[in-house]
C-alpha positions as CSV (number, residue, x, y, z in Angstrom):
1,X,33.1,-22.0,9.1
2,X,32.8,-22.5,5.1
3,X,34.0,-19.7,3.0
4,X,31.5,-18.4,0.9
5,X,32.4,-18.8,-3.0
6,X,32.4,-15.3,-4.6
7,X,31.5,-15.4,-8.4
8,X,33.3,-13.0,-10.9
9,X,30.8,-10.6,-10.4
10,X,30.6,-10.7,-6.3
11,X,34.2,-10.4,-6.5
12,X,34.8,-7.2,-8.6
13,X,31.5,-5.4,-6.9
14,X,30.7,-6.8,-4.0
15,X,34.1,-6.3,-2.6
16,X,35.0,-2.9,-4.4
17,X,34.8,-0.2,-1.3
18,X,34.6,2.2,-4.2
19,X,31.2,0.9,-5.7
20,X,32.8,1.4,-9.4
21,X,34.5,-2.2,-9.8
22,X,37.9,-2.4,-10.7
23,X,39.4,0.7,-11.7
24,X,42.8,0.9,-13.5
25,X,44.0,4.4,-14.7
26,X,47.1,4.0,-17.3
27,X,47.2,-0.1,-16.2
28,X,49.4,0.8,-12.9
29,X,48.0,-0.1,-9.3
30,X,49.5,1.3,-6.1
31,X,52.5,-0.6,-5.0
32,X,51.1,-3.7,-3.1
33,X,53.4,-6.9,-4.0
34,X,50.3,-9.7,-3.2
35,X,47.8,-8.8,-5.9
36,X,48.5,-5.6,-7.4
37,X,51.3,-6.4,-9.7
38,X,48.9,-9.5,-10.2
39,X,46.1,-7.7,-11.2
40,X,47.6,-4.7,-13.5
41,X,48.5,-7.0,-16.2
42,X,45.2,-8.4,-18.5
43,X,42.0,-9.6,-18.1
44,X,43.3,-13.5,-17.9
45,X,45.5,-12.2,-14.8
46,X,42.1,-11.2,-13.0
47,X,40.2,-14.3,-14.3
48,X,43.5,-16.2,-12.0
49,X,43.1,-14.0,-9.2
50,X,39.4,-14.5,-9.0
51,X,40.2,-18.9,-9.1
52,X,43.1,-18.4,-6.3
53,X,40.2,-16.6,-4.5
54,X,37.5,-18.9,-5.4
55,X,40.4,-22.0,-3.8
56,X,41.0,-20.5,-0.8
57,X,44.7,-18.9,-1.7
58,X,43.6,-15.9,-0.7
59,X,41.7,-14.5,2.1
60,X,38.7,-12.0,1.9
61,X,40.9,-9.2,3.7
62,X,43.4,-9.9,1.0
63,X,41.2,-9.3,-1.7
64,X,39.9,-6.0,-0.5
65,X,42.7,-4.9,0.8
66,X,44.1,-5.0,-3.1
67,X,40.4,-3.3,-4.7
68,X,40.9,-0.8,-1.8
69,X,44.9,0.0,-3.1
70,X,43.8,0.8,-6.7
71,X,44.9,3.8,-8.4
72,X,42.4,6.0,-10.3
73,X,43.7,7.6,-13.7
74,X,45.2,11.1,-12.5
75,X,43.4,13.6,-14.6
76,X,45.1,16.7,-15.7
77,X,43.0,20.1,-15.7
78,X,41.9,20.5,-19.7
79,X,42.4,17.4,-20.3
80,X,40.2,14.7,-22.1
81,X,39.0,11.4,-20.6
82,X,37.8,8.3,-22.2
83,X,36.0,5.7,-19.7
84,X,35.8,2.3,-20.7
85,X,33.8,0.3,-19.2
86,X,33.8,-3.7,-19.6
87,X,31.1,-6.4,-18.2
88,X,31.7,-10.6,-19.3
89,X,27.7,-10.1,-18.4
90,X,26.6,-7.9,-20.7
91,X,26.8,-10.2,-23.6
92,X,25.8,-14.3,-23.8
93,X,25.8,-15.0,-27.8
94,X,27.7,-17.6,-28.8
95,X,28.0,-17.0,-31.9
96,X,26.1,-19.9,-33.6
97,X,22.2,-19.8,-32.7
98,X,19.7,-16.8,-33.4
99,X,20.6,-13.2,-33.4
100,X,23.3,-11.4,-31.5
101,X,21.5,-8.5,-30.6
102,X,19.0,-10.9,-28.4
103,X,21.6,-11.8,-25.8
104,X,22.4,-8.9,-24.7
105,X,21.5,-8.4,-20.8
106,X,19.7,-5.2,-20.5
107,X,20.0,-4.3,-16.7
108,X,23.5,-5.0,-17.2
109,X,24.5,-2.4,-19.7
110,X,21.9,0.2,-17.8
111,X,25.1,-0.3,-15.1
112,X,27.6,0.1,-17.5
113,X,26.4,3.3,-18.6
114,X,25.6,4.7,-15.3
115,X,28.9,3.6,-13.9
116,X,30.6,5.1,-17.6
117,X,28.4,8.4,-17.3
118,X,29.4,9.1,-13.5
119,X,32.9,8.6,-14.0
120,X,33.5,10.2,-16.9
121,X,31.8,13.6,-15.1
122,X,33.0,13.2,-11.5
123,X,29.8,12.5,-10.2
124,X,27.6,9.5,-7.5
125,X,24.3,9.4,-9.4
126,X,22.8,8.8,-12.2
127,X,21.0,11.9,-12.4
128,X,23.9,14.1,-11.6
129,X,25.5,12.5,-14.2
130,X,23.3,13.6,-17.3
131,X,22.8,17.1,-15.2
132,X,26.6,17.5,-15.2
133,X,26.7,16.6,-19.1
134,X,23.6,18.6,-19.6
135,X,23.9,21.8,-16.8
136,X,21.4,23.9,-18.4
137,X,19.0,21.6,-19.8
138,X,15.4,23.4,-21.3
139,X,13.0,21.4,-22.9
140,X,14.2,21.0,-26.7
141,X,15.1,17.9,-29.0
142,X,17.4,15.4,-27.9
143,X,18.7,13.6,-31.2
144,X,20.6,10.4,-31.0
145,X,22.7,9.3,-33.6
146,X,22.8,5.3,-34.2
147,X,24.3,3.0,-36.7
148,X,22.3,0.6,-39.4
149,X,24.8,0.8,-42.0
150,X,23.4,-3.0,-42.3
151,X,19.7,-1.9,-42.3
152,X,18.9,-4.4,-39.6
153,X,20.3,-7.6,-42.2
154,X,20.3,-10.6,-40.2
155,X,23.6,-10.7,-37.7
156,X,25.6,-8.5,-39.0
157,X,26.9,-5.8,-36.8
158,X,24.3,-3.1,-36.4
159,X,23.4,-0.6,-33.1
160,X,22.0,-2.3,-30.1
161,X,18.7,-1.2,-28.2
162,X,20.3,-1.9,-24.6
163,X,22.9,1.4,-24.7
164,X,20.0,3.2,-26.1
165,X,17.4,2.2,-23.3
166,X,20.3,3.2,-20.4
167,X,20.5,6.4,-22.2
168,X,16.7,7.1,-22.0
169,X,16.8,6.5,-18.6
170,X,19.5,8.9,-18.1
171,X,17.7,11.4,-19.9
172,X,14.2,10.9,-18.2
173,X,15.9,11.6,-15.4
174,X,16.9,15.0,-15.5
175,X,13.3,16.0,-16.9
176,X,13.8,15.2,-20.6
177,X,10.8,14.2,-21.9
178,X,9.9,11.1,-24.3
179,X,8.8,13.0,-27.1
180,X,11.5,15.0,-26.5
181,X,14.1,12.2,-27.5
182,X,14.4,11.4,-31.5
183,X,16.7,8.4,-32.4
184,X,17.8,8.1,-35.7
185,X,19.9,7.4,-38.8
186,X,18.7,9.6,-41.3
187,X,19.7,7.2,-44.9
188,X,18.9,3.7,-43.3
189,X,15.5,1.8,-42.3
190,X,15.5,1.1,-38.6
191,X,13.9,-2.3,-38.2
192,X,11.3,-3.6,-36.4
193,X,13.1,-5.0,-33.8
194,X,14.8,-2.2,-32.9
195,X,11.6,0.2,-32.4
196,X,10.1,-2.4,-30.2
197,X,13.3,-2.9,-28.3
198,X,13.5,1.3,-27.1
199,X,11.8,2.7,-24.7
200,X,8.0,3.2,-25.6
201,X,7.3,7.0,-26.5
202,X,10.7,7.8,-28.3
203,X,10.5,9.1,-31.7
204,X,12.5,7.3,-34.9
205,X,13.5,9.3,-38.0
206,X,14.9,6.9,-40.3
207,X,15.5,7.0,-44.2
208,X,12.3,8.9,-45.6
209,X,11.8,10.8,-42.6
210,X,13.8,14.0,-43.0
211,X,14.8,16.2,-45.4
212,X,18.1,17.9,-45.9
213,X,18.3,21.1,-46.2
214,X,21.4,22.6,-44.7
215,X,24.4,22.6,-46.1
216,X,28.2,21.5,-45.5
217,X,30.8,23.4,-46.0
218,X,33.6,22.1,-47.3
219,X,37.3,23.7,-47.4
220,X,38.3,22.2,-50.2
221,X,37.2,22.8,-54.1
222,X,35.5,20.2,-55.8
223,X,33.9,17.7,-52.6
224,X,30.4,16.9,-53.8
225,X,28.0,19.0,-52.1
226,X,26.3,17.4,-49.0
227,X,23.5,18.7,-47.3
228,X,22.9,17.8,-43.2
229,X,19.4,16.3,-42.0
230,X,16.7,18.6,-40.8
231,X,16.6,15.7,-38.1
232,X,20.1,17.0,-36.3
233,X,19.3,21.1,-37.3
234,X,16.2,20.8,-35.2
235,X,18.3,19.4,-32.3
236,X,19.2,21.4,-29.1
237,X,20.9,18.1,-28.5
238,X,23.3,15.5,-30.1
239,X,24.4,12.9,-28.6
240,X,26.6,10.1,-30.8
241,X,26.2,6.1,-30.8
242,X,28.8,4.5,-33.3
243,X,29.9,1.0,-33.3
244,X,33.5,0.2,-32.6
245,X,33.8,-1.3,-36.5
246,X,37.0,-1.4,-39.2
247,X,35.8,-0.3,-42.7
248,X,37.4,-1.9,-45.8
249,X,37.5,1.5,-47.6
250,X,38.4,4.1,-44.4
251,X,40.1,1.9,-42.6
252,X,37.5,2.6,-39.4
253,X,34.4,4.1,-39.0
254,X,34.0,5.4,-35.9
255,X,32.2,8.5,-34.2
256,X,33.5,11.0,-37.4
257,X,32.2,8.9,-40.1
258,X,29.4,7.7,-38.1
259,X,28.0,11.2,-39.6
260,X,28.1,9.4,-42.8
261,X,24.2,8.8,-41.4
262,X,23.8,12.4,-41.3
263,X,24.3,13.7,-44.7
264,X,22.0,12.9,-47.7
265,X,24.8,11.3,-49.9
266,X,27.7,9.9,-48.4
267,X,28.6,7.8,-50.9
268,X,29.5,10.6,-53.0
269,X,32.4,11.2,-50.7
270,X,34.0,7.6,-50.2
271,X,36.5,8.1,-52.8
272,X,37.9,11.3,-50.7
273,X,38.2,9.6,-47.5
274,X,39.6,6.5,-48.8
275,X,43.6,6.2,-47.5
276,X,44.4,3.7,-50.6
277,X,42.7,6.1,-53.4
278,X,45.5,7.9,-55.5
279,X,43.4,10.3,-56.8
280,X,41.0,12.2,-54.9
281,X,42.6,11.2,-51.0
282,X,44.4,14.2,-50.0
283,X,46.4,13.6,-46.4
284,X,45.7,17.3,-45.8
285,X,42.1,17.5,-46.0
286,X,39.2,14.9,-44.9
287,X,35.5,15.6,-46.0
288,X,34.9,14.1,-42.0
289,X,36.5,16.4,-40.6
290,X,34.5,19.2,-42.3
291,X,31.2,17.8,-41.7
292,X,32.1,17.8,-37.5
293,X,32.8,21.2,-38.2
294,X,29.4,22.1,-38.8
295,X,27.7,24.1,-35.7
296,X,24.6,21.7,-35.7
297,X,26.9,18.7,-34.8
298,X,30.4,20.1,-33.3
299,X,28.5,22.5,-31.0
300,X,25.2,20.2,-30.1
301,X,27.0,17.0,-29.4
302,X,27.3,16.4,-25.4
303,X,28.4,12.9,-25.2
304,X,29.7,10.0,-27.5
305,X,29.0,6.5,-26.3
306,X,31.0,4.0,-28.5
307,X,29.4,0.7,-28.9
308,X,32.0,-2.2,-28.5
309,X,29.4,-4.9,-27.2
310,X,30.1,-6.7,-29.7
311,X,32.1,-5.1,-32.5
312,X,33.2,-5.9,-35.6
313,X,36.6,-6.0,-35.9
314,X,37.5,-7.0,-39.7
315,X,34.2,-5.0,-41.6
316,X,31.8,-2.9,-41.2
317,X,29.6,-5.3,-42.8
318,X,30.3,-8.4,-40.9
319,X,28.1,-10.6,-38.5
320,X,30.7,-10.2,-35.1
321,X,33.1,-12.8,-34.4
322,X,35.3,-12.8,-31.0
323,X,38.1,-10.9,-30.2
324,X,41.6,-12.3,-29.3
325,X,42.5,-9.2,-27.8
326,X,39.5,-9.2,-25.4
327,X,39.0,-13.3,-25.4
328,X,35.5,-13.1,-27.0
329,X,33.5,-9.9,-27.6
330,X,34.8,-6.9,-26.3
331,X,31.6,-6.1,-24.3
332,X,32.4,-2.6,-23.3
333,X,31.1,0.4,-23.6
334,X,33.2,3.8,-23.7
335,X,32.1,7.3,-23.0
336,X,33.8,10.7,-23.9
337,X,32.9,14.4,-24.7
338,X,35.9,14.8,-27.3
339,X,35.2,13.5,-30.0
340,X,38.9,13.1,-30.9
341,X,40.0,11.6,-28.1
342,X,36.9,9.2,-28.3
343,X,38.1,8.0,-31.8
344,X,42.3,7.8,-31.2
345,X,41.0,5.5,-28.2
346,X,38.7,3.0,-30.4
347,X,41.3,3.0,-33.6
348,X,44.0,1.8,-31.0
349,X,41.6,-0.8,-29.7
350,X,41.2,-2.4,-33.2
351,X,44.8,-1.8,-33.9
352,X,45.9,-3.6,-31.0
353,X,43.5,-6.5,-31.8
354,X,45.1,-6.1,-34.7
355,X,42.2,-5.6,-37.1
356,X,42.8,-6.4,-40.7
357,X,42.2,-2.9,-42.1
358,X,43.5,-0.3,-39.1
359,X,46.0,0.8,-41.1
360,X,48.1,4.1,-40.2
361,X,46.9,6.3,-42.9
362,X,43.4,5.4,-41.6
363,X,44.1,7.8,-38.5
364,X,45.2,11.1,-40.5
365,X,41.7,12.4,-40.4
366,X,42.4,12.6,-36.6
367,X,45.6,14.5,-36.8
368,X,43.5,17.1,-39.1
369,X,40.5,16.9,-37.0
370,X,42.7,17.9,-33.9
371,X,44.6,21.0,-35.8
372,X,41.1,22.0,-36.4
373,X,40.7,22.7,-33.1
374,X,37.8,19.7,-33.1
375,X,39.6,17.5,-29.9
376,X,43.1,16.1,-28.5
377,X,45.3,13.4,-30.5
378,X,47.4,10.4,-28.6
379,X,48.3,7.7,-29.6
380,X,49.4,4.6,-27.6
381,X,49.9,1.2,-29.3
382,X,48.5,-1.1,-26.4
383,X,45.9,1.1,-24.9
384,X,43.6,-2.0,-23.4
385,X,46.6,-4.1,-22.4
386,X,49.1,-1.3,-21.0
387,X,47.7,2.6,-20.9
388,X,49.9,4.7,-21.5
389,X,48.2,7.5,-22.9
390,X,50.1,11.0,-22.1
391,X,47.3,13.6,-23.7
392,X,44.5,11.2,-23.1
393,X,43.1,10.0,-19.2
394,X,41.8,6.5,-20.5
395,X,40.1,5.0,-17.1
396,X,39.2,1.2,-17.3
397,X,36.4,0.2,-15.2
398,X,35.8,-3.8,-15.1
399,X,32.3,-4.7,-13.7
């Protein structure tokens, strides 16, 4: 009888036992010589073992035996995991004809976030899931932070509707209701496209929307005073979306300075978070780090889901262009409740592309951020391609 011919997809979930595709904690598999040592090495390895399938090489039995010997990330007790989560579905742009954010395949990146949300919280279900992240949920605000640095201008990289939608759903189902949920970047327009892309019966707050009336303390004299949106105060709820982007001033902006869209005038503060300027950087203190510190957003924020659908991997204003590191866009999506962990796991992604600007001054505000008690620091210089994290548990998951 004919073997049947698995696609990429049949293979990684129709033959995962696990039903959570491929799984690789730290890069390692459990000792099997056939495909294991095949498999733990990059995404081109599992494209071959996929063909040898695909030819016959090797036998059904073969195949699931090797998804049956994986080896999930071993957690230690306190500490912090970062789930990444990867689909070659999720995306179909090619770069050259109408906008990015209209290839992007919905139901797949509902998956993605499901499968992200129940790994990183130990769970089976959707719903347990958000319950787990959300144990005590009464009816309040939920606000979600997104990025339009770019104010929606033509392809370059701004959020994505698709992460937002999966997040609804994940919401909805634990009782949260649609009025309930308020999506929003509090100095930039959210276009048109965007508001018909959600979820009908969210709520937007964009620039105009809010006022600002609390505000930051800083620790050090002389930071121009900032004041946070009434938009995250009102909150009982924060959860954060930013873009895995390099900045040509910060070096990154990532989940800290995605707060940038919090505050009423961030560009006051450029100069003191800027690695190259002489005369207002300080290596000992970082305006970011103070504005996390706030109550409203350290103590409110229960998950932060870093876009790296696409990415940008040289600006922050740039349409997105492939990745070598990932052989095209990154397509992934990663998930995380420490904020610091979340951000040493992104800056070592675009370091290891290498992106133009991820210099190593560009990560001090993570030391500081993690001596303020904010998160955990690692730092591993091949985190997609190798692991190795020792303070981190960075799980892969490839759908």
């Amino acid at each position: 009888m004919k073997r049947a011919q698995l696609s990429r997809r049949d293979f990684l979930k129709g033959l995962a036992l696990t039903g959570a595709g491929l799984v690789v904690g730290g890069g390692l598999w459990r000792s099997r010589r056939s495909l294991a040592a095949l498999l733990a090495g990059s995404q081109s390895a599992i494209d071959q073992a996929i063909k040898a399938h695909k030819a016959g090489q090797l036998t059904d039995a073969q195949a699931q035996a090797t998804v049956e010997a994986y080896m999930a990330p071993t957690t230690t007790p306190g500490q912090p995991k970062v789930v990444h989560v990867r689909d070659t579905d999720a995306t179909s742009w090619n770069g050259s004809s109408n906008y990015y954010w209209q290839y992007v395949n919905q139901s797949v990146v509902t998956a993605m976030v499901d499968q992200g949300m129940m790994a990183l919280t130990g769970t089976s279900t959707r719903a347990d899931a958000w319950r787990a992240l959300i144990p005590n949920y009464t009816a309040g605000k939920v606000a979600i932070k997104i990025n339009f640095n770019n104010s929606g201008d033509g392809n370059i990289i701004d959020a994505l509707y698709q992460p937002i939608n999966a997040i609804i759903q994940g919401l909805t189902a634990i009782g949260v209701a649609l009025s309930d949920i308020v999506i929003f970047d509090a100095v930039r327009p959210i276009p048109t496209y965007f508001r018909n892309g959600c979820t009908a019966g969210v709520t937007f707050c964009a620039v105009g929307d809010t006022d600002f009336p609390t505000p930051i303390s800083f620790s050090r004299p002389g930071v121009p005073a900032q004041y946070l949106a009434r938009v995250v105060t009102e909150a009982a709820y924060l959860i954060n979306v930013p873009i895995l982007k390099s900045h040509s001033i910060t070096g990154v902006t990532l989940g800290f300075k995605h707060h940038f869209g919090s505050i009423n005038q961030c560009g006051l503060l450029h100069d003191y978070v800027d690695p190259n300027n002489g005369t207002y950087y300080r290596s000992d203190h970082n305006p970011l780090v103070d504005i996390y510190l706030n109550p409203h957003i350290r103590n409110k924020t229960v998950l932060i889901l870093g876009d790296a659908l696409f990415g940008s991997k040289d600006n922050t204003n740039s349409v997105p262009i492939p990745w070598n590191l990932f052989g095209g866009f990154p397509e992934s999506l990663l998930f995380a409740t420490d904020p610091v962990a979340m951000d040493c796991v992104m800056f070592d992604l675009l370091a290891e592309e290498p992106a133009y600007y991820a210099w190593d001054e560009a990560a001090e505000y993570l030391l500081l951020a993690a001596a303020a008690g904010l998160g955990t620091y690692d730092h591993v210089a091949h985190p997609w391609t190798s692991g190795g994290y020792t303070h981190i548990t960075y799980q892969k998951i490839i759908l």
